[in-house]
py3Dmol code that shows the C-alpha trace and the ligand (Angstrom):
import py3Dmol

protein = """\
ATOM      1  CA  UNK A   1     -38.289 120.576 -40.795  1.00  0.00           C
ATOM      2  CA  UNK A   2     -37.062 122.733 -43.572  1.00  0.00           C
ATOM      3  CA  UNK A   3     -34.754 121.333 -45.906  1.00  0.00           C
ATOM      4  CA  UNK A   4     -31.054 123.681 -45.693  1.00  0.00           C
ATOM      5  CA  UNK A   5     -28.078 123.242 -48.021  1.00  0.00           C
ATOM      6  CA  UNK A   6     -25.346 124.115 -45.522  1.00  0.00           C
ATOM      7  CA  UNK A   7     -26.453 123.456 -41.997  1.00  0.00           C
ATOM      8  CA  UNK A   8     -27.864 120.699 -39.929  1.00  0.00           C
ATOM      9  CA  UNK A   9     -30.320 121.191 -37.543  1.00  0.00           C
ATOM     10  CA  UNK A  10     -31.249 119.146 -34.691  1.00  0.00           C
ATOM     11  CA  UNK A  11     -33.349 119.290 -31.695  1.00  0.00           C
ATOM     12  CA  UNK A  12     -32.365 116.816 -28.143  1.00  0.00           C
ATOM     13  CA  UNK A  13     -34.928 117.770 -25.576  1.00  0.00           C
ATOM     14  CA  UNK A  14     -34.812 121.903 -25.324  1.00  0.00           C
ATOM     15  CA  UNK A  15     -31.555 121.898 -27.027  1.00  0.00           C
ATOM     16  CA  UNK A  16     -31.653 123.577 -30.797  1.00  0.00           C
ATOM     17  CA  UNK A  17     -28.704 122.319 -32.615  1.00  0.00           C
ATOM     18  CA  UNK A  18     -26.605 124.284 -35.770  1.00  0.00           C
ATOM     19  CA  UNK A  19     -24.155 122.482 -37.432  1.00  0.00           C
ATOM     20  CA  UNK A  20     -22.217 123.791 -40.244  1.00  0.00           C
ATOM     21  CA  UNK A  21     -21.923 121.976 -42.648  1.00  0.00           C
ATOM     22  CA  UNK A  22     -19.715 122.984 -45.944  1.00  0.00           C
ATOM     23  CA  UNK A  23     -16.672 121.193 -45.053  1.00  0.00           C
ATOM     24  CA  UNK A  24     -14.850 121.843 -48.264  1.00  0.00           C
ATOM     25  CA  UNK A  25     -14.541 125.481 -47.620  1.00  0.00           C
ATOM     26  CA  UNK A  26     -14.010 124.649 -43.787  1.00  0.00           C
ATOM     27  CA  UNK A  27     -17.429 126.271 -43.511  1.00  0.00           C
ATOM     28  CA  UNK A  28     -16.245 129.171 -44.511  1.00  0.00           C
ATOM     29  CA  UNK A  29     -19.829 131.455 -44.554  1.00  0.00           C
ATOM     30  CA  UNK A  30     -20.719 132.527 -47.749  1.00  0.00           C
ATOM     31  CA  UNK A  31     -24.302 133.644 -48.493  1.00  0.00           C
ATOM     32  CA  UNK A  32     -26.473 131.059 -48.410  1.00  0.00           C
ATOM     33  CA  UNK A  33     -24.686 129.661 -44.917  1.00  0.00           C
ATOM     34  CA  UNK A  34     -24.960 133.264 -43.226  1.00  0.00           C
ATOM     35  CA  UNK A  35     -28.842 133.272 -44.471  1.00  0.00           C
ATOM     36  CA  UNK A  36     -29.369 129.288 -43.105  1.00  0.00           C
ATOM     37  CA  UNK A  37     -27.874 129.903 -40.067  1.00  0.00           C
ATOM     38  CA  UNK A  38     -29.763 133.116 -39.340  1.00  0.00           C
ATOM     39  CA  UNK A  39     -32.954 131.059 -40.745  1.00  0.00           C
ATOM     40  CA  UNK A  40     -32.751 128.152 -38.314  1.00  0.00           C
ATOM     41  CA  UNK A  41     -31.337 130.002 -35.183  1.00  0.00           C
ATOM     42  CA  UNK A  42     -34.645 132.428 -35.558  1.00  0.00           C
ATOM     43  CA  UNK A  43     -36.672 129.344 -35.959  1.00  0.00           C
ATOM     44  CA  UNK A  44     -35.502 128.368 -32.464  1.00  0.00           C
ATOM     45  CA  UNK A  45     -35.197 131.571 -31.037  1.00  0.00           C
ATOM     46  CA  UNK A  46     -39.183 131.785 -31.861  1.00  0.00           C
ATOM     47  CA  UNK A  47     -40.002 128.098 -30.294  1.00  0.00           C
ATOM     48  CA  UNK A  48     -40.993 128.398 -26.484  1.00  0.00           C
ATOM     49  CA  UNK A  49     -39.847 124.811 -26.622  1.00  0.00           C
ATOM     50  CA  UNK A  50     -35.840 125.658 -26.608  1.00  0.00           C
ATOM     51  CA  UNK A  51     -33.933 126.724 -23.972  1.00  0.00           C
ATOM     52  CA  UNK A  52     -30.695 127.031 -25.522  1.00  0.00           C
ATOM     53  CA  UNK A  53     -28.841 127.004 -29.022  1.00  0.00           C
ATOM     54  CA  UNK A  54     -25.509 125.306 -29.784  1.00  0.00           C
ATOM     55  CA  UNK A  55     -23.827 126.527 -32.946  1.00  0.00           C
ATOM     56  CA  UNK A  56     -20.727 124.274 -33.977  1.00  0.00           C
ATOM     57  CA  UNK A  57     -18.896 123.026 -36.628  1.00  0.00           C
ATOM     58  CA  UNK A  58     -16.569 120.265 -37.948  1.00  0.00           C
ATOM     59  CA  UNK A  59     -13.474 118.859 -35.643  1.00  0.00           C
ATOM     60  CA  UNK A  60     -11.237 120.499 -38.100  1.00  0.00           C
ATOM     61  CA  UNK A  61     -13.329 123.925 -38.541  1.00  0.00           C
ATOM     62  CA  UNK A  62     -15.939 125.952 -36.662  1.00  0.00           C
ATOM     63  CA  UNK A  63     -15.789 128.372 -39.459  1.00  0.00           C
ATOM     64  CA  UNK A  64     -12.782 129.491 -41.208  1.00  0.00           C
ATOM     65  CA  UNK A  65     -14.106 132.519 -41.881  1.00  0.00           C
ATOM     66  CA  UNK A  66     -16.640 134.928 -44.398  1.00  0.00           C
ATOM     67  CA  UNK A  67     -16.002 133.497 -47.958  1.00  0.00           C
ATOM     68  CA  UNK A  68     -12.938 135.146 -49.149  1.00  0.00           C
ATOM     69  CA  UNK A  69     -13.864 133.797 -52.563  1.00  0.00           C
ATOM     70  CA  UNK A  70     -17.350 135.234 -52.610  1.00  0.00           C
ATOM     71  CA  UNK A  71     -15.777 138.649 -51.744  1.00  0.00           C
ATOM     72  CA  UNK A  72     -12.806 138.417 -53.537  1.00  0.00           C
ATOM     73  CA  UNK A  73     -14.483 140.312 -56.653  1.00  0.00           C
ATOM     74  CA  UNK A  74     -16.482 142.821 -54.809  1.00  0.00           C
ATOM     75  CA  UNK A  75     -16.320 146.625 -55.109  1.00  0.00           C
ATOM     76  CA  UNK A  76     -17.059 149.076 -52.743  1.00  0.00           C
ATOM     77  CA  UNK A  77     -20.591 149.652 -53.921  1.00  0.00           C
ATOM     78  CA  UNK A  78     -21.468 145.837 -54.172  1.00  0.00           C
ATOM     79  CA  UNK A  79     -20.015 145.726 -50.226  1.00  0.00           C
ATOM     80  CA  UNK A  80     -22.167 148.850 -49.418  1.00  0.00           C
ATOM     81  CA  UNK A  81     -25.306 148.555 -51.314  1.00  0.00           C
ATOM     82  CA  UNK A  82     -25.649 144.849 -50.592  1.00  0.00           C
ATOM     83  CA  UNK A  83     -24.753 145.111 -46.898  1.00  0.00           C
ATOM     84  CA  UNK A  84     -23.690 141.119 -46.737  1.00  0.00           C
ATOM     85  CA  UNK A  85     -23.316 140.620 -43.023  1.00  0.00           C
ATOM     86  CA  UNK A  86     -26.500 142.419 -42.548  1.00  0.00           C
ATOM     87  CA  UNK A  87     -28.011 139.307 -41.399  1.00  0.00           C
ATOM     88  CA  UNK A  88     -26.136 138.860 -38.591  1.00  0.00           C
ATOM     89  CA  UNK A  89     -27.949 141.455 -37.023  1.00  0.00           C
ATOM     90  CA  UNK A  90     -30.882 138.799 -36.124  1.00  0.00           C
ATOM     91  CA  UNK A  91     -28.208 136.493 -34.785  1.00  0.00           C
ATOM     92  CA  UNK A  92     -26.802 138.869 -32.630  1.00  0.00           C
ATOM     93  CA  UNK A  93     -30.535 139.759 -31.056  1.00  0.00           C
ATOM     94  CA  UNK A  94     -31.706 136.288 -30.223  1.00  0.00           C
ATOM     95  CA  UNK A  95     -33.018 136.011 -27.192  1.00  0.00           C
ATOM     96  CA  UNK A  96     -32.612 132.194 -26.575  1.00  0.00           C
ATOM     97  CA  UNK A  97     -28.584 131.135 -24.912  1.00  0.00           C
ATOM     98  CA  UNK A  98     -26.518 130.734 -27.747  1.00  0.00           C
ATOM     99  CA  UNK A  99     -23.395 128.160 -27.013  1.00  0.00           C
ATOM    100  CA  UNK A 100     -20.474 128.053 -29.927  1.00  0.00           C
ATOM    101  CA  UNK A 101     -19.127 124.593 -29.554  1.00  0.00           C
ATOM    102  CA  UNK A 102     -15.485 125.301 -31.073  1.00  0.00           C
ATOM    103  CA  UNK A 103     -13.329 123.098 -32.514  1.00  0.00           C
ATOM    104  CA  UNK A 104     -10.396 123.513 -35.031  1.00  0.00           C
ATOM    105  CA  UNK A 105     -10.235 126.940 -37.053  1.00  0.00           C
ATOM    106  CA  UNK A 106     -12.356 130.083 -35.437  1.00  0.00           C
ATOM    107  CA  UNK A 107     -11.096 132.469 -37.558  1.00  0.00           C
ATOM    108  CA  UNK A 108     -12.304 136.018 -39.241  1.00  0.00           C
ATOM    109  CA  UNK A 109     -15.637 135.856 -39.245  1.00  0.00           C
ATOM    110  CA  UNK A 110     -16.108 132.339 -37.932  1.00  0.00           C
ATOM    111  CA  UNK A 111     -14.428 133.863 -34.334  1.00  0.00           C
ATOM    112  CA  UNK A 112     -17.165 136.623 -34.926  1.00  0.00           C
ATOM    113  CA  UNK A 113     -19.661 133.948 -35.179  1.00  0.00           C
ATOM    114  CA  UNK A 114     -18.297 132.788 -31.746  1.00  0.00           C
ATOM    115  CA  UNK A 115     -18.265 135.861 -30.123  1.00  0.00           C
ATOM    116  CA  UNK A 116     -22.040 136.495 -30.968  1.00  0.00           C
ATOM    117  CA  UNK A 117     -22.644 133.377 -28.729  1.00  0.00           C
ATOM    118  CA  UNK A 118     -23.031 133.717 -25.038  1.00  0.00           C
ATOM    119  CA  UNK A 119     -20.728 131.469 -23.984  1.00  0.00           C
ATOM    120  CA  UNK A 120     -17.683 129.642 -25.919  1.00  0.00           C
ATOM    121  CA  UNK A 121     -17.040 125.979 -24.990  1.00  0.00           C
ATOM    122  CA  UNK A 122     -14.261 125.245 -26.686  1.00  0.00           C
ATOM    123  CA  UNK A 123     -12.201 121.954 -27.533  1.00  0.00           C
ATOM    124  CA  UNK A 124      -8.116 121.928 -26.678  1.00  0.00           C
ATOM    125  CA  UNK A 125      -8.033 122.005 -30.529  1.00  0.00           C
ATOM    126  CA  UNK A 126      -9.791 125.054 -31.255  1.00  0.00           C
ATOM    127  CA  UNK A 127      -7.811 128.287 -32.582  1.00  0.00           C
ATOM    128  CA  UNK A 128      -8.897 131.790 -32.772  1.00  0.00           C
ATOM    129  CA  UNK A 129      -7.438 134.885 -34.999  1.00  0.00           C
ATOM    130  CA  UNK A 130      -8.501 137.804 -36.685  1.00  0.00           C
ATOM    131  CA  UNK A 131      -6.036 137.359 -39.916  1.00  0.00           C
ATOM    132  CA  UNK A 132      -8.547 139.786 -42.085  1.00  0.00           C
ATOM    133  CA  UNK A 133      -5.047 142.058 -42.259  1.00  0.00           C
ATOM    134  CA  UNK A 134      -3.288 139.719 -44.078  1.00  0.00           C
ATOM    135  CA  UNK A 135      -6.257 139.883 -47.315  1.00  0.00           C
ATOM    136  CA  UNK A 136      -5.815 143.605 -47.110  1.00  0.00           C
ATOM    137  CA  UNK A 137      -9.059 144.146 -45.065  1.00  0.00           C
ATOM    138  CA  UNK A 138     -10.252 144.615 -41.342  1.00  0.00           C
ATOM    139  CA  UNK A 139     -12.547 142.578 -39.665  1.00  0.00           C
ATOM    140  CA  UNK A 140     -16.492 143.256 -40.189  1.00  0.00           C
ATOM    141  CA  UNK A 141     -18.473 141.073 -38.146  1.00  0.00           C
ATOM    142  CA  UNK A 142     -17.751 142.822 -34.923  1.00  0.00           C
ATOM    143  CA  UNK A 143     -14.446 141.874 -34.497  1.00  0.00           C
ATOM    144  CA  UNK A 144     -12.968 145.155 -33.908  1.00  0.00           C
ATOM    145  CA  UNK A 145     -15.788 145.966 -31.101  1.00  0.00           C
ATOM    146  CA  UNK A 146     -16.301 142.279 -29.390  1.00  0.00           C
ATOM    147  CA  UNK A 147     -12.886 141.054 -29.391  1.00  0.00           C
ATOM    148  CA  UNK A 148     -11.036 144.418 -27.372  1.00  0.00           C
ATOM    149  CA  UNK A 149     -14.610 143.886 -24.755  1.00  0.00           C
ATOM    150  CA  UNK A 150     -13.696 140.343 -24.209  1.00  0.00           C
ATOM    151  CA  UNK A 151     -10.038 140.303 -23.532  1.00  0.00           C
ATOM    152  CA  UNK A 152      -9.165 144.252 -23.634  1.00  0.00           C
ATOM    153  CA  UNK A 153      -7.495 146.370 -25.979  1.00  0.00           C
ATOM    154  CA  UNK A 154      -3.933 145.318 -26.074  1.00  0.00           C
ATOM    155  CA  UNK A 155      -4.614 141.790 -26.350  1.00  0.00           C
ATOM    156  CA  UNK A 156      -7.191 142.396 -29.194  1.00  0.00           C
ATOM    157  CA  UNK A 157      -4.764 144.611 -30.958  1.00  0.00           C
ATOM    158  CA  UNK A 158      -1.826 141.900 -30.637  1.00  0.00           C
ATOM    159  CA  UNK A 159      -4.360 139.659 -32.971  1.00  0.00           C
ATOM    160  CA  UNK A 160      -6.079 142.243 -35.172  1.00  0.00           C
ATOM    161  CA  UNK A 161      -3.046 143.741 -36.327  1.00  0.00           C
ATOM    162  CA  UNK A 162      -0.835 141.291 -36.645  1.00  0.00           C
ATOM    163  CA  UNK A 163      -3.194 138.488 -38.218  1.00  0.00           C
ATOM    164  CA  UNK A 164      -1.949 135.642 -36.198  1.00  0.00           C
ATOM    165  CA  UNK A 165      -3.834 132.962 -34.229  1.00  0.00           C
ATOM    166  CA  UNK A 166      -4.137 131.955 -30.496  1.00  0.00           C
ATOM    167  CA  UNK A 167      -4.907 128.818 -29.433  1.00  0.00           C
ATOM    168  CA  UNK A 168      -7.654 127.488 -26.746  1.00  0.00           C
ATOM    169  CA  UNK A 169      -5.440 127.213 -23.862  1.00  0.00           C
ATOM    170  CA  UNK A 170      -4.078 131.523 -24.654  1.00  0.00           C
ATOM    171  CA  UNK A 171      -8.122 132.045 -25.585  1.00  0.00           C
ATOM    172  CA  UNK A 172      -9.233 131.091 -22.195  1.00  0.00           C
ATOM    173  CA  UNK A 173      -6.363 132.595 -20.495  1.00  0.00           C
ATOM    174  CA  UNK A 174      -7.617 135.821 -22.430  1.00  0.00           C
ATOM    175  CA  UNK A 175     -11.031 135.640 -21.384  1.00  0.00           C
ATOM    176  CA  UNK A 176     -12.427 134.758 -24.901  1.00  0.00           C
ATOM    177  CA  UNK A 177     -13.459 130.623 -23.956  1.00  0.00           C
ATOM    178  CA  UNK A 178     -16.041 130.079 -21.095  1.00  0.00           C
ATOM    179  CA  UNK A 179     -14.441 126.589 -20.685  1.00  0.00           C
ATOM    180  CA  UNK A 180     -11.938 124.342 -22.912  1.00  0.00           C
ATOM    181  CA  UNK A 181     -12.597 120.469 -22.670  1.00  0.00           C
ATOM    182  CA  UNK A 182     -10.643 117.827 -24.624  1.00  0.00           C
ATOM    183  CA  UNK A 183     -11.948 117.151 -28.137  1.00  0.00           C
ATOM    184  CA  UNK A 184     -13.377 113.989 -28.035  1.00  0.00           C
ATOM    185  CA  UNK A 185     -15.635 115.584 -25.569  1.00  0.00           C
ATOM    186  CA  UNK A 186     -17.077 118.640 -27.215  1.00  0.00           C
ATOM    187  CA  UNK A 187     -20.422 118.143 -27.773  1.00  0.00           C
ATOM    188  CA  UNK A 188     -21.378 115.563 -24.797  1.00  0.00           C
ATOM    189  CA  UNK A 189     -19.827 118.764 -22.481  1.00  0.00           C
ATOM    190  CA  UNK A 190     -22.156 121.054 -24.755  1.00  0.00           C
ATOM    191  CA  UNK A 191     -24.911 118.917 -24.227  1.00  0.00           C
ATOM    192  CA  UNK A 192     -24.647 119.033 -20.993  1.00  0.00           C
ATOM    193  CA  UNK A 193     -24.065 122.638 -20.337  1.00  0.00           C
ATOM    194  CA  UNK A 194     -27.177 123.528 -23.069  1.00  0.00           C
ATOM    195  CA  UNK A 195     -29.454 121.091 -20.905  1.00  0.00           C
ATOM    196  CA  UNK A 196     -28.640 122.678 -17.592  1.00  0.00           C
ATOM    197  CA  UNK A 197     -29.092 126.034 -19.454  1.00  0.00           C
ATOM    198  CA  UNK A 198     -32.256 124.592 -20.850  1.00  0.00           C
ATOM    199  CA  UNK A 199     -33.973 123.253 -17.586  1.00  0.00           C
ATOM    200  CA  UNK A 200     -34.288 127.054 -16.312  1.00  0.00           C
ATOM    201  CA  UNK A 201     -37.320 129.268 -16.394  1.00  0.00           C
ATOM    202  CA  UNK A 202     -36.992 130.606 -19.799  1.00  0.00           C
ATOM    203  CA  UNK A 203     -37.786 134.329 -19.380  1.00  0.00           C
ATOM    204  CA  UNK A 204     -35.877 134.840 -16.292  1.00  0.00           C
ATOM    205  CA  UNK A 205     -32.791 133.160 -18.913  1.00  0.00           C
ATOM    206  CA  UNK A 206     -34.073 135.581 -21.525  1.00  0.00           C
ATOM    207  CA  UNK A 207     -33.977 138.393 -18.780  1.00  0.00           C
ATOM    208  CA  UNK A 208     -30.521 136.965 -17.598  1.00  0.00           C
ATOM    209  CA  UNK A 209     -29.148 137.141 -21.173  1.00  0.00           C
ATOM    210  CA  UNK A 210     -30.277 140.437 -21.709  1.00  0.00           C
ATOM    211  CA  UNK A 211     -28.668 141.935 -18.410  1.00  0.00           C
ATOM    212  CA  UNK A 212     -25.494 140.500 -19.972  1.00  0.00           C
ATOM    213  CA  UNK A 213     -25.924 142.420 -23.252  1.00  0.00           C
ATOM    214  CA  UNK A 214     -26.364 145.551 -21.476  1.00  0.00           C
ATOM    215  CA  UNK A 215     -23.213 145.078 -19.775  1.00  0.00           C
ATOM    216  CA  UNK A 216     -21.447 144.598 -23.051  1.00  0.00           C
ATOM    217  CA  UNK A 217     -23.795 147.791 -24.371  1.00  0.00           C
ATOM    218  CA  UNK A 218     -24.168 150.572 -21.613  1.00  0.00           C
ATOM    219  CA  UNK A 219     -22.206 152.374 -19.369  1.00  0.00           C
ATOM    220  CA  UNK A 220     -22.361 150.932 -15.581  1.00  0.00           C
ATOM    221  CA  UNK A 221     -24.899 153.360 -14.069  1.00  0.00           C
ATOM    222  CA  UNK A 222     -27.366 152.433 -17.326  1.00  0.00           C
ATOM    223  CA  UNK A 223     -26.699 148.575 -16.688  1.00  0.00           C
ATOM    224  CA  UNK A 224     -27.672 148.644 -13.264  1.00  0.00           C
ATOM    225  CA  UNK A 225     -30.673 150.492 -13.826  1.00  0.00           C
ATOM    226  CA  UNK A 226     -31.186 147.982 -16.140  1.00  0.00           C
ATOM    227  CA  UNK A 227     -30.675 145.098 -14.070  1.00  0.00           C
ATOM    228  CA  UNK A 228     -32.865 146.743 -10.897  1.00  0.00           C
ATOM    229  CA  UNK A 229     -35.738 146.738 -12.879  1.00  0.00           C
ATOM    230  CA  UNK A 230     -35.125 142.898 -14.624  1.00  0.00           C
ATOM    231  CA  UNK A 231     -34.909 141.775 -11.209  1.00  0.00           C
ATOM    232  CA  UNK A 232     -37.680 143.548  -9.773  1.00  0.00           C
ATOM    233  CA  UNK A 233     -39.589 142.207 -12.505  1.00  0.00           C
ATOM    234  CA  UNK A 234     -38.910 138.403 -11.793  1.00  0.00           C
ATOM    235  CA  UNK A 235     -40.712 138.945  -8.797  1.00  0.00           C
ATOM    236  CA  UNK A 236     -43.779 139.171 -10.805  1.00  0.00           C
ATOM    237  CA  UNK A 237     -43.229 135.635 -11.829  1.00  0.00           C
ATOM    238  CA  UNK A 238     -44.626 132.025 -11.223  1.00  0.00           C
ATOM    239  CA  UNK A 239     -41.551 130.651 -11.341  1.00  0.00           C
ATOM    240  CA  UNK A 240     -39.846 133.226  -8.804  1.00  0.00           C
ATOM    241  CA  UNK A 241     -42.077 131.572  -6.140  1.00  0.00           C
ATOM    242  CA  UNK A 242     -41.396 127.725  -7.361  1.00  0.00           C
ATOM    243  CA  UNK A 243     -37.639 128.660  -6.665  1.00  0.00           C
ATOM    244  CA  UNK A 244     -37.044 130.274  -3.609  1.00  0.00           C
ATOM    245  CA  UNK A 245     -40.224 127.695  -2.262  1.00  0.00           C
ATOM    246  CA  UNK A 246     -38.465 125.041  -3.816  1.00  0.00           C
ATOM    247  CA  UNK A 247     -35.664 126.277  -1.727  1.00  0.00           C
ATOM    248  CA  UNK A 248     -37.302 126.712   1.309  1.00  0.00           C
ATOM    249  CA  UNK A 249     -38.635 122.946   0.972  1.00  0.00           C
ATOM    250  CA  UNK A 250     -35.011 121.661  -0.190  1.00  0.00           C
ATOM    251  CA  UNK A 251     -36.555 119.949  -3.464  1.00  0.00           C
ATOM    252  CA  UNK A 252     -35.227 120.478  -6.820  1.00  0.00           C
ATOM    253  CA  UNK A 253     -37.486 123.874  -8.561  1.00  0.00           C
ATOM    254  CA  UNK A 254     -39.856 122.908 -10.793  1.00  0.00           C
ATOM    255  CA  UNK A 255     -40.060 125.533 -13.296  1.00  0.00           C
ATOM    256  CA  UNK A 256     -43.655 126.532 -15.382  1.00  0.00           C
ATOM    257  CA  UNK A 257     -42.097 128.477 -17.529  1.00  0.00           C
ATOM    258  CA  UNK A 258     -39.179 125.793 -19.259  1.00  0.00           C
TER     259      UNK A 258
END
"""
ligand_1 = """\
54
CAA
N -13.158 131.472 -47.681
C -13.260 130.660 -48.751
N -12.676 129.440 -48.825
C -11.960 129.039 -47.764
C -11.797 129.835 -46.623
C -12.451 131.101 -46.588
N -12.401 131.911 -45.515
N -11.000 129.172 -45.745
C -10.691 127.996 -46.320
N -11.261 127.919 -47.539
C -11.164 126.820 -48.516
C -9.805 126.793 -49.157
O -9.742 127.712 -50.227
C -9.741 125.356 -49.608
O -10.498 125.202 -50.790
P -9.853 124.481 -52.101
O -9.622 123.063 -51.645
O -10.920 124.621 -53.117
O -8.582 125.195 -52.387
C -10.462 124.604 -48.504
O -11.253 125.576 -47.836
C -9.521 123.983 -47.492
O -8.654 125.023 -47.004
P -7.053 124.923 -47.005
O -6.598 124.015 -48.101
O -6.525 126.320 -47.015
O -6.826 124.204 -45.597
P -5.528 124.283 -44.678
O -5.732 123.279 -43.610
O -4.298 124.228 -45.496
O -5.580 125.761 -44.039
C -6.628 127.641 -42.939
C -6.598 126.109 -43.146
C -5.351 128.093 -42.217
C -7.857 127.956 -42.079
C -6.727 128.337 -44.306
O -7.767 127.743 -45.055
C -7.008 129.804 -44.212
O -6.114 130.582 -43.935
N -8.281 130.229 -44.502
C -8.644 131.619 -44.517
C -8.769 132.200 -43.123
C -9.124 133.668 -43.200
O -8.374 134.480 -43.717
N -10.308 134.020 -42.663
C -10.797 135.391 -42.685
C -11.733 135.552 -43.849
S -12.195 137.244 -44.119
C -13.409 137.553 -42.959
O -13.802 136.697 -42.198
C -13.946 138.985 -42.978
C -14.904 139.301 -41.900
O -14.565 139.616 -40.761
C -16.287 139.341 -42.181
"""
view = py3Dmol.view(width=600, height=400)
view.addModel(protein, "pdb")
view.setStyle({"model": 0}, {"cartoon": {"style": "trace"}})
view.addModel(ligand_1, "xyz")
view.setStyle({"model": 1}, {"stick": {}})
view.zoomTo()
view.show()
């Protein structure tokens, strides 16, 4: 297992594990935490073996954010030519589930982080903002383009302009949280979900996952051509016969492909 300065990485079963770890900057992603992550979750992503990803933090801080005192010094050109977030590109294309397990501060780029996830389990503690306007920039992990797409344009505006934070209970009435659970619970709920996740056939997830993207991507006529020919191509699977058999035969599916 490769040795990281930032993260710790885990495997349970067909669960691949990411937990920041720089808890005197509230994890706040500077260079070498962006590169780690990106490093490990590829490593997964590239392991037939997992099924799913959980990305989480500390009980006081997912991530508070890029590393305001990285940046603070930067110029234009040093921003431009050294592209810093470029990285995040690879996150955002994995094809394994990604959960963010949130608790405490999801903020700037740490509620980016979250957003590249497929689904957000978050604990009753968690908070979410956009407060990039208050250090004089915007946001530039995605958070202009995700946030409006997960809980529309006026609510995204209410926190990109105006720098403040919501809490989990406003996040999931927004859209932005798949579930919220009570702190002491986070990861054992995780667990569970990334198992269940986990125990499915592993391209029709990647296929499911994908459908999803396009959805977030295309227009609706291009996402349903899109999602014909996914699900016309499951047919061609192994594992499309186990399941509706499995059905048929009221047994629990044994996947090949998992
Ligand atoms: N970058 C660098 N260091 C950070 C940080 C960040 N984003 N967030 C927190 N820290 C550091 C603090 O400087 C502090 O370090 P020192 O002890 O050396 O001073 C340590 O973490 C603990 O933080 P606080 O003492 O501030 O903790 P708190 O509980 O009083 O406050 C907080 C917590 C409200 C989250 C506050 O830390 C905060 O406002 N952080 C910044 C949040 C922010 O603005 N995030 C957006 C960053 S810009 C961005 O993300 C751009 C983008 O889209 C790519």
């Amino acid at each position: 297992m490769t040795d990281y300065e930032s993260i710790l990485v885990e495997t349970t079963g067909r669960v691949g594990w990411i937990t920041l770890n720089r808890p005197e900057a509230l994890n706040a992603l500077n260079s070498t935490l962006i590169r780690e992550i990106v490093e490990a979750a590829t490593a997964f992503d590239a392991d037939p073996g997992i099924g799913a990803i959980v990305i989480t933090g500390s009980a006081k801080a997912f991530a508070a954010g890029a590393d305001i005192k990285e940046m603070a010094d930067q110029g234009y050109i040093d921003m431009y030519l050294n592209d810093p977030f470029a990285r995040w590109g690879e996150f955002g294309r994995l094809r394994t589930p990604v959960i963010a397990a949130v608790a405490g501060f999801a903020l700037g780029g740490g509620c980016e982080l979250a957003m590249m996830a497929d689904l957000i389990i978050a604990a009753d503690t968690a908070k979410f903002g956009q407060p990039e306007i208050n250090l004089g920039v915007i946001p530039g992990i995605g958070g202009t383009q995700r946030l409006p797409r997960a809980i529309g344009k006026y609510k995204a505006a209410d926190l990109i302009l105006t720098g403040r934070t919501m809490g989990a209970e406003e996040a999931e009435r927004a859209g932005l949280v798949s579930r919220i659970v009570p702190a002491d619970d986070l990861l054992t709920e995780v667990a569970a979900v990334a198992e269940t996740i986990a125990s499915k056939s592993l391209p029709v997830v990647y296929a499911a996952k994908d459908a999803l993207q396009a959805a977030q991507e295309t227009a609706l006529a291009e996402g349903l051509r899109f999602e014909k020919q996914a699900f016309t191509a499951a047919f061609g699977l192994d594992d499309q016969k186990e399941g509706m058999a499995a059905f048929r035969d009221k047994r629990p599916a044994e996947f090949t492909h998992r």
